[in-house]
C-alpha positions as CSV (number, residue, x, y, z in Angstrom):
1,X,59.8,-41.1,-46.8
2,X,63.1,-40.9,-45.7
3,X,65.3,-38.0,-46.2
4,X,64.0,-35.5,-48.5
5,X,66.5,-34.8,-51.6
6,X,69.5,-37.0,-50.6
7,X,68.9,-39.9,-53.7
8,X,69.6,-36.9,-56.2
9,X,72.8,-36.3,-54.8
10,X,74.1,-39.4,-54.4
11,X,72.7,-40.6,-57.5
12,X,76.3,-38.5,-58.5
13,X,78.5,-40.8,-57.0
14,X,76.7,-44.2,-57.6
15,X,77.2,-46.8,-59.8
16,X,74.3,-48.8,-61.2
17,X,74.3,-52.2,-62.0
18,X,71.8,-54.8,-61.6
19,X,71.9,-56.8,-58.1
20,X,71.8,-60.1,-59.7
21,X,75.2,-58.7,-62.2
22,X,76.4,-57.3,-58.7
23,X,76.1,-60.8,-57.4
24,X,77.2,-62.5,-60.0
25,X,80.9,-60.6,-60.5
26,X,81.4,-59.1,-56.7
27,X,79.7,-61.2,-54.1
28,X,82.5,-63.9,-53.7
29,X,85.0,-63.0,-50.7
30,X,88.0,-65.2,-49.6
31,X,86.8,-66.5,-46.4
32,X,89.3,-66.5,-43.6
33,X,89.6,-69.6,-41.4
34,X,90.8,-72.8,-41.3
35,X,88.5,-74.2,-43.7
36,X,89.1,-70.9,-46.3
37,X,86.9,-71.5,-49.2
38,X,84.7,-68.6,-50.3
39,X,81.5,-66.7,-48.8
40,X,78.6,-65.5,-50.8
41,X,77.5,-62.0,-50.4
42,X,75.0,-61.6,-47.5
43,X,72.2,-59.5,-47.9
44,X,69.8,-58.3,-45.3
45,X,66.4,-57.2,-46.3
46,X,63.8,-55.1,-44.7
47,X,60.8,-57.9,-44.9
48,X,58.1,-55.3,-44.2
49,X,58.8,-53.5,-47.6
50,X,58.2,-56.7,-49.6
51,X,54.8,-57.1,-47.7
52,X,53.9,-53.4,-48.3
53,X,54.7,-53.9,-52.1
54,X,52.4,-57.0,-53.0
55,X,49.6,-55.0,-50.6
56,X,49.2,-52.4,-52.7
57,X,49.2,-54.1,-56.1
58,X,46.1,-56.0,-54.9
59,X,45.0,-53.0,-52.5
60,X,41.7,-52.8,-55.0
61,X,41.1,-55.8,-57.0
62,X,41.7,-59.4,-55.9
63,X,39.3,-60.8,-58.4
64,X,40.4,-63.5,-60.4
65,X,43.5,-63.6,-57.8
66,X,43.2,-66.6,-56.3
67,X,42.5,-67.1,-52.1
68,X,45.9,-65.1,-51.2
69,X,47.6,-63.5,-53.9
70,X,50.1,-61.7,-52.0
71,X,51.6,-64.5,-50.2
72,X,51.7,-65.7,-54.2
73,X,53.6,-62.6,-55.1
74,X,55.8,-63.3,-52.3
75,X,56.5,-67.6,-53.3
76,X,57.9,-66.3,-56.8
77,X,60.0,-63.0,-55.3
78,X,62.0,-65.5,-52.8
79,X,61.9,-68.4,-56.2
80,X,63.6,-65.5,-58.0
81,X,66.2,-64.7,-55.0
82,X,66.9,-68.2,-54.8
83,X,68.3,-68.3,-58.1
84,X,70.7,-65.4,-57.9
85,X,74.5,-66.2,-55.8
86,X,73.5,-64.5,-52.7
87,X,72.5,-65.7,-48.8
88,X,69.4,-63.4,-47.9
89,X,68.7,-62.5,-44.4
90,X,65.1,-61.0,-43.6
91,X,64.1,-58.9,-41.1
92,X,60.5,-57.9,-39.3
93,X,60.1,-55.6,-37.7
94,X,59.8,-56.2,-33.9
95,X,57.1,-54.8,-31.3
96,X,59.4,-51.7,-30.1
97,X,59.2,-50.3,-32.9
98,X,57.6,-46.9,-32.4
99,X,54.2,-46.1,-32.7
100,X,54.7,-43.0,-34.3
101,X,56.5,-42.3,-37.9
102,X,56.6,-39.9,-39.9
103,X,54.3,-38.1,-37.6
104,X,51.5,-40.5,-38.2
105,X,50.6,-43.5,-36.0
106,X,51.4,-46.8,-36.8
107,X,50.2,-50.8,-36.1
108,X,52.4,-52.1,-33.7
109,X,51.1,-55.7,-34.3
110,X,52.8,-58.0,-37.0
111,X,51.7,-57.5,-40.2
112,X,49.0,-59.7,-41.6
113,X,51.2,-61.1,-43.8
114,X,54.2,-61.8,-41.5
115,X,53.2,-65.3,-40.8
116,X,52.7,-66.7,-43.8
117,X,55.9,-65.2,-45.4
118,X,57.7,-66.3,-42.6
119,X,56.3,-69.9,-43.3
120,X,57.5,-69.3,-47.0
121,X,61.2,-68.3,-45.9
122,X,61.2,-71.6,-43.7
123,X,60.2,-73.6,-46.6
124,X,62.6,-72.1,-49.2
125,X,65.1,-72.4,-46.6
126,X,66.0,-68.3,-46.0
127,X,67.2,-67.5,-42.5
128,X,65.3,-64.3,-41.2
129,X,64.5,-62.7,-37.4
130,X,62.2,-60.1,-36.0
131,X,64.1,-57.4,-34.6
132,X,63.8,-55.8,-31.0
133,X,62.3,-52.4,-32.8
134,X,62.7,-51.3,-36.3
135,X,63.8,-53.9,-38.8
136,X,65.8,-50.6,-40.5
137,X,68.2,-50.2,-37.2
138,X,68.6,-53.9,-36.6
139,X,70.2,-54.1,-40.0
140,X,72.0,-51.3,-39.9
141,X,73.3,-53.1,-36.5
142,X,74.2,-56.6,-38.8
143,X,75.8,-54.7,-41.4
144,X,77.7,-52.7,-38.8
145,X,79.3,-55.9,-36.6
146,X,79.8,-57.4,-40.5
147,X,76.7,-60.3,-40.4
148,X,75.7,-58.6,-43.6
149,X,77.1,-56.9,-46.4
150,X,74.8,-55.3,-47.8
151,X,70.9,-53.8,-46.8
152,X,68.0,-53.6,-48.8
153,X,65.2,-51.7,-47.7
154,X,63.1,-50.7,-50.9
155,X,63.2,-48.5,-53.5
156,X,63.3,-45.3,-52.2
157,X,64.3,-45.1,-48.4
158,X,66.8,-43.4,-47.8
159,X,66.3,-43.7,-43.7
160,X,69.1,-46.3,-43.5
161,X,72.2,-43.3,-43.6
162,X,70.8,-42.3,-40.4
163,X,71.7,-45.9,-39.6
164,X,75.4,-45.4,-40.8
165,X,74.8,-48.5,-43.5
166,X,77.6,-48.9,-45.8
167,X,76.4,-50.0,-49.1
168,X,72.9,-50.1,-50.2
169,X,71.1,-51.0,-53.2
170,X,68.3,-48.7,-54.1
């Protein structure tokens, strides 16, 4: 959903590269400290629109799928962030979230899914939290006090510059 009209216009001003080029040739900073060294680019993501994703490729057929292809889906999406030069922080969304968006009503419980992927981030070794409300805010809230750099919440939501998020991959 988001806001209506606002990737056309700044679609004027962006640059597009692919993340993993972005990574590749930006995502090193000096770290300051004692130790110095440098620090990979952190990037938060919205773990509810990976979830949402795989649900809908298999929303009609699992035959021939195997027992739970999602989580599947899931295994080789983190196999394939592993590989890139980035830290990746995920983020579910907590119970206050509100029970209403976009004027329709929403599940307030975890996902189906949540468990599982969160098992699968344990094992790969990804740090992730479930935020007090809406996994959006709470990184907008990370990337604000500079625990992220960067946000990504899917390809189309443009709800994060109500947030005040600096740089977002769409």
């Amino acid at each position: 959903m988001g806001i209506q009209g606002l990737w056309p216009i700044l679609s004027r001003a962006a640059e597009k590269r692919s993340l993993v080029e972005y990574a590749a040739n930006e995502s090193f900073h000096p770290q300051n400290g004692p130790n110095g060294g440098l620090k990979l680019l952190t990037i938060g993501v919205d773990a509810s629109t990976w979830m949402h994703s795989v649900c809908s490729v298999f929303q009609y057929n699992h035959a021939g799928s195997g027992p739970c292809p999602e989580l599947c889906t899931l295994f080789y999406q983190l196999a394939a962030v592993l590989a890139m030069p980035v830290h990746a922080f995920f983020v579910f969304d907590g119970h206050g979230r509100p029970s209403v968006k976009h004027g329709k009503h929403t599940n307030r419980g975890p996902h189906w899914l949540s468990q599982g992927f969160q098992e699968l981030l344990d094992a790969f070794g990804f740090r992730w939290c479930e935020a007090p409300g809406e996994a959006e805010a709470e990184l907008a809230t990370l990337t604000q006090r500079g625990l992220i750099d960067m946000a990504y919440y899917g390809q189309q939501c443009s709800d994060i510059w109500c947030h005040m998020c600096r740089m977002l991959p769409q």
